[in-house]
C-alpha positions as a Markdown table, in Angstrom:
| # | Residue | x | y | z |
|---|---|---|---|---|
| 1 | Unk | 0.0 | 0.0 | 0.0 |
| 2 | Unk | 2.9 | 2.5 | 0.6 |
| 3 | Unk | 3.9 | 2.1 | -3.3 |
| 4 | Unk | 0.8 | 2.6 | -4.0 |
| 5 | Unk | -0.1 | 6.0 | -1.7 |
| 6 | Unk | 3.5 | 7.5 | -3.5 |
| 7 | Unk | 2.1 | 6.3 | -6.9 |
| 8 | Unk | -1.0 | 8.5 | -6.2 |
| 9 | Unk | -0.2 | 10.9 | -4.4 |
| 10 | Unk | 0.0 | 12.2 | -7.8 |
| 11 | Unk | -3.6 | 12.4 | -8.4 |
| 12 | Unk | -3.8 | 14.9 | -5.6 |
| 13 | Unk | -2.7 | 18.0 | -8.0 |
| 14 | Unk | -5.7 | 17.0 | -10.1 |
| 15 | Unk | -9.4 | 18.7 | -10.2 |
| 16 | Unk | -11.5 | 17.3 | -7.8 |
| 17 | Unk | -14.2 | 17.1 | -10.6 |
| 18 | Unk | -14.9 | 13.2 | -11.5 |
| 19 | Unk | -14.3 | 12.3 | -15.3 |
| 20 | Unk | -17.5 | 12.2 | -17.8 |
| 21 | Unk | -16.3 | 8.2 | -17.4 |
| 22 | Unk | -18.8 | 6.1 | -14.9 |
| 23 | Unk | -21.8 | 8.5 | -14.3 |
| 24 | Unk | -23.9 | 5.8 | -14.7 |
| 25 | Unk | -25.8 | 3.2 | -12.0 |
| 26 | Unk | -22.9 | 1.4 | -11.9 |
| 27 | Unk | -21.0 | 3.6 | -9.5 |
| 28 | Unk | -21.4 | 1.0 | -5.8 |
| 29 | Unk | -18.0 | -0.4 | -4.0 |
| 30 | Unk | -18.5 | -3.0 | -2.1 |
| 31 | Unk | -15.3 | -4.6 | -0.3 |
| 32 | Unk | -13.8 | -7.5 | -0.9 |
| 33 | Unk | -15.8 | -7.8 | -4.2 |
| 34 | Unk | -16.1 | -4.9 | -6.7 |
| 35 | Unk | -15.7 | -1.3 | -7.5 |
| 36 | Unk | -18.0 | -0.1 | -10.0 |
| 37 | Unk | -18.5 | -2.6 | -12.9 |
| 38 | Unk | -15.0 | -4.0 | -12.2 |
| 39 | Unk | -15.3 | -7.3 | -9.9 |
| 40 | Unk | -11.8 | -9.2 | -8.0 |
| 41 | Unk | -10.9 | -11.9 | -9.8 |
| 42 | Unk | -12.4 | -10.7 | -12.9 |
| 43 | Unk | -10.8 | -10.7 | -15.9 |
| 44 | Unk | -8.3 | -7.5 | -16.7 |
| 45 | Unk | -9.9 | -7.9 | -20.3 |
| 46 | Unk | -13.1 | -6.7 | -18.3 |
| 47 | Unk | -11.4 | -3.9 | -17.8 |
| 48 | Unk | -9.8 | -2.7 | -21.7 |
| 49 | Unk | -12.5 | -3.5 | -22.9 |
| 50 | Unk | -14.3 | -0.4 | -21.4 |
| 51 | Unk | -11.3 | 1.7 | -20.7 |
| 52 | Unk | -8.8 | 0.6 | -23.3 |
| 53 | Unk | -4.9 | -0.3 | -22.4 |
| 54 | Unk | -3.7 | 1.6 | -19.1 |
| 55 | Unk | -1.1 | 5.0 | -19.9 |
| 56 | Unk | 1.0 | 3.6 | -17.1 |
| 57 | Unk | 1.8 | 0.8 | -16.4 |
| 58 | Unk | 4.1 | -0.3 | -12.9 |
| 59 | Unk | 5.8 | -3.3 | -12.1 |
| 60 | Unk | 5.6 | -4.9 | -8.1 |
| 61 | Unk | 8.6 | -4.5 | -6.3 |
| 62 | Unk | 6.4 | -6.2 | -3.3 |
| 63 | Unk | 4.8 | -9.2 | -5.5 |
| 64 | Unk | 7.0 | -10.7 | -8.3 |
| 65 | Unk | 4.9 | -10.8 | -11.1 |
| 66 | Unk | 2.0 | -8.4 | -10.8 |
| 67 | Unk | 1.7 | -5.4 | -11.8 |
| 68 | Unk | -0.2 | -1.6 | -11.0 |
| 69 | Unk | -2.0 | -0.7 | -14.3 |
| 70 | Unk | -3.5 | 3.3 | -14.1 |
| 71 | Unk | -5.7 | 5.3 | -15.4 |
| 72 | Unk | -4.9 | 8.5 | -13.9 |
| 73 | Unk | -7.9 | 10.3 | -16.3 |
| 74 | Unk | -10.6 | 7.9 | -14.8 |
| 75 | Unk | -8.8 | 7.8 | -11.5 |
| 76 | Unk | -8.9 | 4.4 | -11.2 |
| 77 | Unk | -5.9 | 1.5 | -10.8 |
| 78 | Unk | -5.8 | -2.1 | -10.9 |
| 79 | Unk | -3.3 | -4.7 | -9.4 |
| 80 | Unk | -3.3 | -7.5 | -11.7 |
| 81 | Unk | -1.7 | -11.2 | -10.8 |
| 82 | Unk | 0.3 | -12.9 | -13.6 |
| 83 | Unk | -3.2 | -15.0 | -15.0 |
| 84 | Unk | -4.1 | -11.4 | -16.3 |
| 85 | Unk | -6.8 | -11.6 | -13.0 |
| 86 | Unk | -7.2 | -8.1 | -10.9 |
| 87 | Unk | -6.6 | -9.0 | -7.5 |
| 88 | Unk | -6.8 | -5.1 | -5.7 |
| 89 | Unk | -8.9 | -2.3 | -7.7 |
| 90 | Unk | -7.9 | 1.1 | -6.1 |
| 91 | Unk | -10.3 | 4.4 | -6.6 |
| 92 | Unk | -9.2 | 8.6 | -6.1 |
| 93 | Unk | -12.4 | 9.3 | -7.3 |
| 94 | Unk | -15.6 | 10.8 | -5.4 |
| 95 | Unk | -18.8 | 9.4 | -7.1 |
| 96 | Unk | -17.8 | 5.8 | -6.4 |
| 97 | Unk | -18.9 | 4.8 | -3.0 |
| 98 | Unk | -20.0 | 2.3 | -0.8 |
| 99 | Unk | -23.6 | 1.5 | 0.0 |
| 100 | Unk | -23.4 | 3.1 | 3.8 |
| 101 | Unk | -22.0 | 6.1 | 1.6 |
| 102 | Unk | -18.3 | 6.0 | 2.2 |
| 103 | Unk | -16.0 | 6.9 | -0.6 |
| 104 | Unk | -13.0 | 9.4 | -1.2 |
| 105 | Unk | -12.9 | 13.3 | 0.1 |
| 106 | Unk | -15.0 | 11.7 | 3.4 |
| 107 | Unk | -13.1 | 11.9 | 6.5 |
| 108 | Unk | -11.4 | 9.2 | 7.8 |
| 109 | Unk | -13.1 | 9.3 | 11.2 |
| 110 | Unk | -16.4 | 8.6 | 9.0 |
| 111 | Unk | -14.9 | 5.3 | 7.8 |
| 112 | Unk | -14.0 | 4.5 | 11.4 |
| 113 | Unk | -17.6 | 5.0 | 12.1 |
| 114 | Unk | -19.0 | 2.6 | 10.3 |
| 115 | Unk | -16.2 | -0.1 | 10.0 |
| 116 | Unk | -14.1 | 0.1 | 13.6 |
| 117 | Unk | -11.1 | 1.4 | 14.0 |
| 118 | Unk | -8.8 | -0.8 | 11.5 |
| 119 | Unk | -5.4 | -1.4 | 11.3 |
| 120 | Unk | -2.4 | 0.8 | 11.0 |
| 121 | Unk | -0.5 | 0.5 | 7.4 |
| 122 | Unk | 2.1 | 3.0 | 7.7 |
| 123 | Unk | 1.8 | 6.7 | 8.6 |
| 124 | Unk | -1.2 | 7.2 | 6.7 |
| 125 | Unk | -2.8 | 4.3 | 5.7 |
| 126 | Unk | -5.6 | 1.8 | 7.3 |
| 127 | Unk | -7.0 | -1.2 | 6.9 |
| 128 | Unk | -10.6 | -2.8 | 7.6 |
| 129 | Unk | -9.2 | -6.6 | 6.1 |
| 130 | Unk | -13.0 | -8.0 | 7.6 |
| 131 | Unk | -14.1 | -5.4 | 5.3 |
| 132 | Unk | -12.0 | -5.9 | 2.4 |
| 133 | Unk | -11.2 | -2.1 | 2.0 |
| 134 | Unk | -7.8 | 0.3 | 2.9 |
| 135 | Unk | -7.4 | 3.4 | 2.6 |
| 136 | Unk | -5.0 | 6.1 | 2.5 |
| 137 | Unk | -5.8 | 9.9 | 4.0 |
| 138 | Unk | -4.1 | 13.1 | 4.9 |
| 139 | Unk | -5.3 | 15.9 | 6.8 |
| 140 | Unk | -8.1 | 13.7 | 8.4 |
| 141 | Unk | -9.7 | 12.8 | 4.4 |
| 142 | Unk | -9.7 | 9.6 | 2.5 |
| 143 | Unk | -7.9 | 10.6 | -0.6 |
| 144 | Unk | -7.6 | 6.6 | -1.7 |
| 145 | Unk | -9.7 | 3.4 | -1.7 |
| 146 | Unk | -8.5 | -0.1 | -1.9 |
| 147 | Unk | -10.9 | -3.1 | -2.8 |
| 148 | Unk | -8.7 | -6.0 | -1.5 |
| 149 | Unk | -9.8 | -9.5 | -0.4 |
| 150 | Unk | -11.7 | -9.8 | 2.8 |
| 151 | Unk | -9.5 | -11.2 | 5.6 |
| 152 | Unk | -10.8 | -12.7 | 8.9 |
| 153 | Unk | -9.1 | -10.8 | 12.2 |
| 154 | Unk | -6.6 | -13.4 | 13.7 |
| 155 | Unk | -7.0 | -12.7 | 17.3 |
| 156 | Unk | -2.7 | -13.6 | 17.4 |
| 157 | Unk | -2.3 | -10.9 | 14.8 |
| 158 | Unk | -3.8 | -8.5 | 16.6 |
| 159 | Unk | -3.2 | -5.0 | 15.1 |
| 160 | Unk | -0.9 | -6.8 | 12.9 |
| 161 | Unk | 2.3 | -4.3 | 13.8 |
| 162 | Unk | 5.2 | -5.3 | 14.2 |
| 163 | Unk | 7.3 | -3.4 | 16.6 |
| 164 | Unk | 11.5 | -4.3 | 16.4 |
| 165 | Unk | 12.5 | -5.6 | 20.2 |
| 166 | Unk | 9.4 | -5.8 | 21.3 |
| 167 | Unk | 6.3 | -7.6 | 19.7 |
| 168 | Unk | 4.4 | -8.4 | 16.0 |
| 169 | Unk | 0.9 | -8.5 | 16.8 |
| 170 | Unk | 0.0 | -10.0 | 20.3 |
| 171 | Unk | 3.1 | -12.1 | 20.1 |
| 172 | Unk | 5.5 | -10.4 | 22.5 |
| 173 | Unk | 8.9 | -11.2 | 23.4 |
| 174 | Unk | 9.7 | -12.8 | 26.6 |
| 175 | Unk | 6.0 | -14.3 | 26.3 |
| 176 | Unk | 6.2 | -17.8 | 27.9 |
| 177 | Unk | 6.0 | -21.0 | 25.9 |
| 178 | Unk | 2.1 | -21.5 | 27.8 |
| 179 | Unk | 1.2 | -18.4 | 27.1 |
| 180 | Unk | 1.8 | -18.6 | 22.9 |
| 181 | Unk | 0.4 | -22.4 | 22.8 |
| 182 | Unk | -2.8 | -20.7 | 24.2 |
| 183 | Unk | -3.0 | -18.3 | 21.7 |
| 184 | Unk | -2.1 | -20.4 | 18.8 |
| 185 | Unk | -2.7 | -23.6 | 19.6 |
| 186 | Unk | 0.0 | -26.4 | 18.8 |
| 187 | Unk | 2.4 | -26.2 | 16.1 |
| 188 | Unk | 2.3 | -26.9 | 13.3 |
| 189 | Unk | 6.0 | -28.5 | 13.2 |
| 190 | Unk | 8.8 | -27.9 | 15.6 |
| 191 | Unk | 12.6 | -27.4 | 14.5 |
| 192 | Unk | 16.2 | -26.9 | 16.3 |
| 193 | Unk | 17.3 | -28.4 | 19.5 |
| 194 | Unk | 14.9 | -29.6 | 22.1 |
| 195 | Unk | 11.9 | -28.2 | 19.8 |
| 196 | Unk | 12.4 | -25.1 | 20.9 |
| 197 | Unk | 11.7 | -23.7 | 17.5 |
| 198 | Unk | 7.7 | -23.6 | 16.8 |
| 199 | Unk | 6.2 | -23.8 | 13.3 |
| 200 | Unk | 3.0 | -22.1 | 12.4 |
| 201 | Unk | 2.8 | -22.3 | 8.6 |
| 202 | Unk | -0.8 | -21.2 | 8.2 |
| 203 | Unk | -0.1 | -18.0 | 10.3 |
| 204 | Unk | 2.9 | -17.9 | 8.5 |
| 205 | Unk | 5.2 | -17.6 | 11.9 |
| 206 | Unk | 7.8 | -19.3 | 13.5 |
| 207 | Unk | 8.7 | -18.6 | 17.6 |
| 208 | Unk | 12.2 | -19.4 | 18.8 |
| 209 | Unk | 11.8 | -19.9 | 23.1 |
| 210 | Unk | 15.0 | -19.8 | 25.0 |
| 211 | Unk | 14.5 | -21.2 | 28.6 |
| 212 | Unk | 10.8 | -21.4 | 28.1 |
| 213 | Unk | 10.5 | -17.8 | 26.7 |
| 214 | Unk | 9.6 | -16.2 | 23.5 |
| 215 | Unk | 12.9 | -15.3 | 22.2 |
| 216 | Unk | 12.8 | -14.3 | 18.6 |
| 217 | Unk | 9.8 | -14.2 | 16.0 |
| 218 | Unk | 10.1 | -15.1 | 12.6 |
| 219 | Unk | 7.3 | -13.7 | 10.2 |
| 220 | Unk | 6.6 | -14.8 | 6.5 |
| 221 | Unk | 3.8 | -13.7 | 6.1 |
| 222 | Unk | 3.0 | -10.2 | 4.3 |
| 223 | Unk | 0.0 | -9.8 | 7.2 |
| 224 | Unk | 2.4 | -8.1 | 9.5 |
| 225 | Unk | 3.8 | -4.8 | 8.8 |
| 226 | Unk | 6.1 | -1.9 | 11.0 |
| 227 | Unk | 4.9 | 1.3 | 11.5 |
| 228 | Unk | 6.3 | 2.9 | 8.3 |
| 229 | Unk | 5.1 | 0.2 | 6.0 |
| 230 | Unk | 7.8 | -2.5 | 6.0 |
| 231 | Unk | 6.6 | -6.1 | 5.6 |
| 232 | Unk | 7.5 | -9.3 | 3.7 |
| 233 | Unk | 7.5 | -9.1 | -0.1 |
| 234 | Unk | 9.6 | -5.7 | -0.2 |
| 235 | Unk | 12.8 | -4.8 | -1.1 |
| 236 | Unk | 15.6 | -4.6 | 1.3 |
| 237 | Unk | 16.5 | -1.1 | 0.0 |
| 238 | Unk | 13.0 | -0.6 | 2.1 |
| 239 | Unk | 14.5 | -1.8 | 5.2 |
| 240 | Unk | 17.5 | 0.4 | 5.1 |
| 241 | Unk | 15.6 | 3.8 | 4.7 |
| 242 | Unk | 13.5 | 3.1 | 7.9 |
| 243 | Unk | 16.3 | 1.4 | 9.9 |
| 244 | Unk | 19.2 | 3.0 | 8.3 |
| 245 | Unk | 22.7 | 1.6 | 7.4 |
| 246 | Unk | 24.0 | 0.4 | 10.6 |
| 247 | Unk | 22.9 | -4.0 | 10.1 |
| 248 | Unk | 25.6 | -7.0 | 10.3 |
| 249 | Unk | 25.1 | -10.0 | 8.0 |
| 250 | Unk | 25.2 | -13.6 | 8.5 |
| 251 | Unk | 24.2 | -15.9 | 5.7 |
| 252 | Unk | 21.6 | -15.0 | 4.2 |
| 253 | Unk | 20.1 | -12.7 | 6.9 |
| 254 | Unk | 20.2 | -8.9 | 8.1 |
| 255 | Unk | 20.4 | -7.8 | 12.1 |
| 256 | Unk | 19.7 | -3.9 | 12.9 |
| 257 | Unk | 20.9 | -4.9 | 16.4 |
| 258 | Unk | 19.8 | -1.2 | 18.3 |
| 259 | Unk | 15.8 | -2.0 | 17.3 |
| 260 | Unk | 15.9 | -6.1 | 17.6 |
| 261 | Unk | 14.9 | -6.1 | 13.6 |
| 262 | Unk | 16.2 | -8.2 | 10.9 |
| 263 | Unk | 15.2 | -10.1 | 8.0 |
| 264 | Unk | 16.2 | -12.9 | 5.4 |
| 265 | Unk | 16.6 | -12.6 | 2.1 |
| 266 | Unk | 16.0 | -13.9 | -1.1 |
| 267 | Unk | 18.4 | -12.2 | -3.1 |
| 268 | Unk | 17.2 | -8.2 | -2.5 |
| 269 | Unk | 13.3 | -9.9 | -0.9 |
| 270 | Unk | 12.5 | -9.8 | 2.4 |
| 271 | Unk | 11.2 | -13.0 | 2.8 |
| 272 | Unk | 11.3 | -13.3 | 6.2 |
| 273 | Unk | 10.8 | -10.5 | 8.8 |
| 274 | Unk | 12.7 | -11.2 | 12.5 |
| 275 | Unk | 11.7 | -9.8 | 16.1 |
| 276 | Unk | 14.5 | -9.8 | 18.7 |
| 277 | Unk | 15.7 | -8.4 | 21.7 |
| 278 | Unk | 18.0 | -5.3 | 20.7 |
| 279 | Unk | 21.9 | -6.1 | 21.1 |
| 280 | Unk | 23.7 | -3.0 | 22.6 |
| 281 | Unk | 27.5 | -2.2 | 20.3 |
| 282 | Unk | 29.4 | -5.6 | 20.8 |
| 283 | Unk | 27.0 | -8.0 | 21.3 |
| 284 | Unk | 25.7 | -7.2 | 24.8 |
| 285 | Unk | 21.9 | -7.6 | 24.9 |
């Protein structure tokens, strides 16, 4: 969603008047399914076929393979998946809205209203997954609305932040062992000496316990995401310009020591996000 807010924030300059395109019935959002006459899943063809081929087309840094195609006239962009099928529709226009009347220019306290309080997704970003809508807003008004697919709350995923030496979701550090199973449940597998490593593939994390204690989370999952927007899927050029340059290597994986945040990687992918205690300058936790 970040790449996406930067992407329009260049719609803001714009007239606020809508486009001649779409005053028809056909104007209804409704998450997790449609925005206008364009459904998820749908076809992009769908899409052409009314609009024509997208002026600009973007490539995702985030999800090998898809791609951001826009039509800044219409105000209207789609993600589409590599089967050509749109898998997020996002809308910077006013006369789309939803049937409880929410669309862009209302203020974000209005969408709050009606669908809770959502979920941080950078500085100014939320999203309502039970919903299947995001936006993004400045100055207390929606400026941008994401259709995206509904997801169920995961009461372990809590807000779904991820804070570095401290906690991703309701998984904290220094948590005991009892305390995790009763969240989760089992794992899925266990790994490493003693099974002290726990597996969750569904939830897409893995807890390392040291003396009974939550001592390290591994996320691979996209789900969970820091405060400025960094989650799995992005590049590790990301990572650097919110944690800066001071990280050590080892193998494969990253350590930014002072805020207890690393990550694997798959060549310049995070593909792996990791919660850990911070380590003070020469290794002293």
């Amino acid at each position: 969603m970040r790449r996406q807010s930067l992407i329009w924030s260049l719609l803001l300059s714009l007239a606020l008047l809508s486009p001649s395109f779409g005053q028809t019935s056909e104007t209804l959002i409704v998450g997790g399914t449609k925005a206008g006459p364009f459904k998820l899943g749908g076809s992009f063809s769908t899409v052409t076929s009314q609009l024509g081929q997208p002026p600009d087309v973007f490539p995702s840094s985030g999800d090998p393979g898809t791609s951001t195609r826009m039509y800044k006239k219409q105000k209207l962009a789609f993600l589409v998946n590599p089967d050509n099928k749109i898998i997020g529709i996002t809308v910077a226009r006013g006369d789309w809205k939803t049937a409880e009347g929410l669309g862009v220019g209302m203020p974000v306290a209005t969408f709050q209203k009606f669908l809770g309080k959502g979920l941080k997704r950078g500085q100014s970003d939320l999203a309502f997954p039970q919903y299947g809508l995001a936006v993004s807003h400045e100055g207390g008004k929606v400026h941008t609305l994401y259709v995206v697919k509904k997801d169920q709350i995961d009461a372990a995923k809590g807000d779904h932040l991820v804070v570095g030496g401290n906690r991703a979701g309701e998984l904290h550090l220094g948590n005991s062992a009892k305390d995790m199973k009763a969240l989760l449940g089992p794992p899925g597998s266990t790994e490493g000496a003693h099974d002290q490593i726990w597996v969750y593939p569904q939830q897409g994390v893995r807890l390392a316990f040291v003396d009974g204690r939550l001592h390290l989370i591994g996320l691979t999952s996209g789900d969970w995401v820091t405060p400025g927007g960094l989650k799995v899927g992005r590049p590790f050029a990301d990572m650097k310009k919110e944690m800066g340059s001071k990280y050590r290597v080892e193998n494969s994986s990253v350590f930014f020591d002072q805020w207890g945040i690393g990550a694997r990687l798959q060549g310049d992918l995070i593909v792996e996000l990791l919660i850990f205690h911070p380590r003070k300058p020469g290794g002293q936790g």
